[in-house]
N, C-alpha and C positions, 0 to 999 in steps of 0.2 A: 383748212388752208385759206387764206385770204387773198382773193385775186384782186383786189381792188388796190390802184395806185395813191400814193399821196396826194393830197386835194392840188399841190403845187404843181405837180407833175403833172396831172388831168389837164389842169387850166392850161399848160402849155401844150400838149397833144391836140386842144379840139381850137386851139386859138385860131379866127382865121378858117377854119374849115366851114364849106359850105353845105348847110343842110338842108332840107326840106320833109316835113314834116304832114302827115296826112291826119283829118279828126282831131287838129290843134285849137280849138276853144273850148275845149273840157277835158276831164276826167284824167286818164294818163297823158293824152297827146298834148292838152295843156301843159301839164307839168315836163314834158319833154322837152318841149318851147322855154320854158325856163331855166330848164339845167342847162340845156346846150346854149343857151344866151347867156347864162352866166360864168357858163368855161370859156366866152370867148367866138363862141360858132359866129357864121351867119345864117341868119334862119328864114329860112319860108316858110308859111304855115298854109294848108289848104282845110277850107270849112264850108259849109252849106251856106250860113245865115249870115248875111255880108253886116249886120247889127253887132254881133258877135267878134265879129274877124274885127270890124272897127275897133271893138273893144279894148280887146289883147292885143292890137297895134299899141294903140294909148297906155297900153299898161309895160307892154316890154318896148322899152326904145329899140330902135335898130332892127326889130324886126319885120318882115314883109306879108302883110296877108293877102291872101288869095280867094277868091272866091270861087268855088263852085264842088261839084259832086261827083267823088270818083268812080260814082255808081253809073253814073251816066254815062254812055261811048262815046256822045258829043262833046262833053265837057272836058277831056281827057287832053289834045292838043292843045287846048287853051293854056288850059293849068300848065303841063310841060312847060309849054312856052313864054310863061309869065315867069315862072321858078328859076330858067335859065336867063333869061331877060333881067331879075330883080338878082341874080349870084351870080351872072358873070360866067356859071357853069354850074355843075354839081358833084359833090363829092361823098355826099349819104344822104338815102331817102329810106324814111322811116315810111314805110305804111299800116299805119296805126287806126284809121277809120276802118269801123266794123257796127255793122249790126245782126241782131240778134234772129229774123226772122222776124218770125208772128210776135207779137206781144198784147197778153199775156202767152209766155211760152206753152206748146202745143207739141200732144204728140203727134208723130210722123203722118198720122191717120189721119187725123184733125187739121193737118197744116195745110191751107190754100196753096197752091200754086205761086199765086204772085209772090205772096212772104216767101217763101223758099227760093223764088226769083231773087228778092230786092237782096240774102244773104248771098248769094251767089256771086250779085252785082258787086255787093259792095266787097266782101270776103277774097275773092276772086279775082273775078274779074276786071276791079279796077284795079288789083297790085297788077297783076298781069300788064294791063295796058299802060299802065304809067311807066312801071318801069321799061316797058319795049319802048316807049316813048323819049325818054332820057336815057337808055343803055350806051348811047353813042356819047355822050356827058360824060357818063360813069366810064367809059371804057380809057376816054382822055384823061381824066383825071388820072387814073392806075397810071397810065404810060409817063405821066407828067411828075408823077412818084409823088403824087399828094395823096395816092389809095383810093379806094371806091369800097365802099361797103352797104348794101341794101340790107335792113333788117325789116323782118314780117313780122309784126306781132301773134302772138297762135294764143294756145290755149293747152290746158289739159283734156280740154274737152271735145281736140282732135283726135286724142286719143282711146280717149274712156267713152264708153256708148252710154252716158247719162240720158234714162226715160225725160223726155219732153225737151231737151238739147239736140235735137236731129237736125231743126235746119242751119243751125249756128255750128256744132259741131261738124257734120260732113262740108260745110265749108270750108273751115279752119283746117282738115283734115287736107281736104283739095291741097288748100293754101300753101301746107308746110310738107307738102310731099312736091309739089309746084318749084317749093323754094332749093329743096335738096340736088331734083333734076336742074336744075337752071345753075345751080351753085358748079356743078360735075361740066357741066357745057361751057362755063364763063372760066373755067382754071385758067386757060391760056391768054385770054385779056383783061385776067388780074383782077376781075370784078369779084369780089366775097360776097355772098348772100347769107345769110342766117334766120332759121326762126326761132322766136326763144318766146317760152311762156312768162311771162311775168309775175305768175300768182291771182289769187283771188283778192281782191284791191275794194276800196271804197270808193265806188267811181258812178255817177249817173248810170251806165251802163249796166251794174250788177243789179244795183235799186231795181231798175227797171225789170231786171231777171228773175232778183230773190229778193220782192220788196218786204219780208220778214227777217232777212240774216241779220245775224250779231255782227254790227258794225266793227266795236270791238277784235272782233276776231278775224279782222279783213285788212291786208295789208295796205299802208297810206300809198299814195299814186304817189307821194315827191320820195318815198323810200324806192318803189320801183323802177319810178322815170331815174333819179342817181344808178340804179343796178343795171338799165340798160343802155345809159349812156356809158359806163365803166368797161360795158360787155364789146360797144362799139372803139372805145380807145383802145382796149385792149386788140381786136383786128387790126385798127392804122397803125399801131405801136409794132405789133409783133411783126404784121403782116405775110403770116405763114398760115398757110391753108391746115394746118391742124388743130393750131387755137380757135377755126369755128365752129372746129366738131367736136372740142371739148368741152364738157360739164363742169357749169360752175360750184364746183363741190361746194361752195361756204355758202349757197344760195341754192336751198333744194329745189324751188321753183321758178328759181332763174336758168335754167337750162335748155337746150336745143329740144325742142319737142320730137324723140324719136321711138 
C-alpha cells in the first residue's frame, strides 16, 4: 500500500507550516531542513556549531538557524525563544539531534558515566525540555486548526538489546516510551506526537557507530527525511489520532517504534 501523497498535494499541506527542526547541519536533520523547505514549510534549524548553522542558512534561503545545544538545560529557553521569535509560533518540531554515548561504542560495563549522561542529555532530555518549552505554541496552533505534531526520532535500537548499543538504545527507549505517554496526555489539546524509526541511513552518525558498514546497504538520509516528512503531512492532513499509531506498511522501517 502506498501511503505517500502526490508530490503536488505534499507541496500544498506543508506550504506555509512552521517547523523547527533539531541536529539540522548534517545527516537526516539536514536533509529534513531540505525537504520541509522545499514543500513550502518555514524552518528553524537548531545546531551546536554556529560555522555550520551559517552555512545551511547560505545554502537554503529562507531558512532560520539557531544556535545552541539541546543537551544543555540552559540552552533550552533561548532556542524556544528564538524559534518562536524567527516563525511567528510553531507548528511541528522535529527532534532529530541525538547522540550516540561513548564513541567508539561500548558495552554497558565499559561505558562511563558521563557518556551515558551526554545520551540521556541529548536523547532525552532535551526533547523533553523543548517540547514543554513550546507545548503552549503547539497547543495554539491545534486550536488555530493549523495542527501541531511533534515527531521524535527513535530507532530500532529502542527496541532491540543490541551488545555495545546500551547507552544509545536505553535512551531512545526512554525517548519513545516518553513520546507514547505525552501523545495519551495531549489528545485533548490536539497536540500529535509520534516516534518513528527511520531505518539504518548513511549519515555521520552511523559512520561514527559502524565505521565498517556497507554504505551501500544503508538507506540515503533524502529517501528517509521525504518518508518522514510524508509521515508528518499525513498527521496535519488526516488529523485523526489513529493515523499516528498506524504502521507505515510500504515502509518497513518507517514505523512508530512499538
Amino acid at each position: 500500500m502506498d501511503t505517500s501523497y502526490p508530490t503536488e498535494i505534499r507541496q500544498d499541506i506543508l506550504r506555509g507550516v512552521r517547523v523547527a527542526i533539531t541536529g539540522g547541519t548534517s545527516g537526516l536533520g539536514l536533509t529534513l531542513v531540505r525537504e520541509c523547505s522545499a514543500r513550502g514549510a518555514i524552518v528553524a534549524f537548531v545546531a551546536r556549531t554556529r560555522e555550520r548553522v551559517e552555512r545551511v542558512v547560505r545554502e537554503i534561503a529562507g531558512s532560520h538557524g539557531i544556535v545552541g545545544d539541546v543537551a544543555k538545560k540552559e540552552d533550552i529557553h533561548p532556542i524556544a525563544l528564538q524559534i518562536l521569535a524567527r516563525l511567528g509560533g510553531v507548528d511541528v518540531l522535529v527532534n532529530n539531534a541525538s547522540s550516540l554515548g561513548p564513541t567508539p561504542l561500548a558495552l554497558l560495563a565499559d561505558t562511563e558515566c558521563e557518556a551515558f549522561e551526554v545520551a540521556l542529555a541529548t536523547n532525552v532530555l532535551g526533547p523533553f525540555r523543548l517540547t514543554k518549552a513550546l507545548l503552549g505554541a503547539l497547543a495554539a496552533s491545534a486550536r488555530d486548526g493549523r495542527g501541531a505534531v511533534v515527531l521524535n526520532v527513535s530507532s530500532d535500537a529502542a527496541i532491540n538489546p543490541y551488545p555495545a548499543w546500551g547507552a544509545y538504545g536505553a535512551s531512545k527507549a526512554a525517548l519513545h516510551h516518553m513520546t507514547r505517554i505525552w501523545s495519551e496526555e495531549l489528545i485533548d489539546e490536539g497536540v500529535s506526537l509520534i516516534s518513528v524509526d527511520p531505518g539504518d541511513m548513511d549519515t555521520p552518525l552511523h559512520a561514527l557507530a559502524v565505521p565498517e558498514a556497507d554504505k551501500s546497504a544503508l538507506k540515503h538520509p533524502e529517501t528517509a527525511a521525504r518518508e518522514l516528512v510524508d509521515r508528518i503531512e499525513r498527521v496535519l492532513l488526516d488529523g485523526d489520532r489513529t493515523a499516528n499509531r498506524a504502521s507505515a506498511t510500504s515502509h518497513p522501517h518507517l514505523a512508530d517504534v512499538a
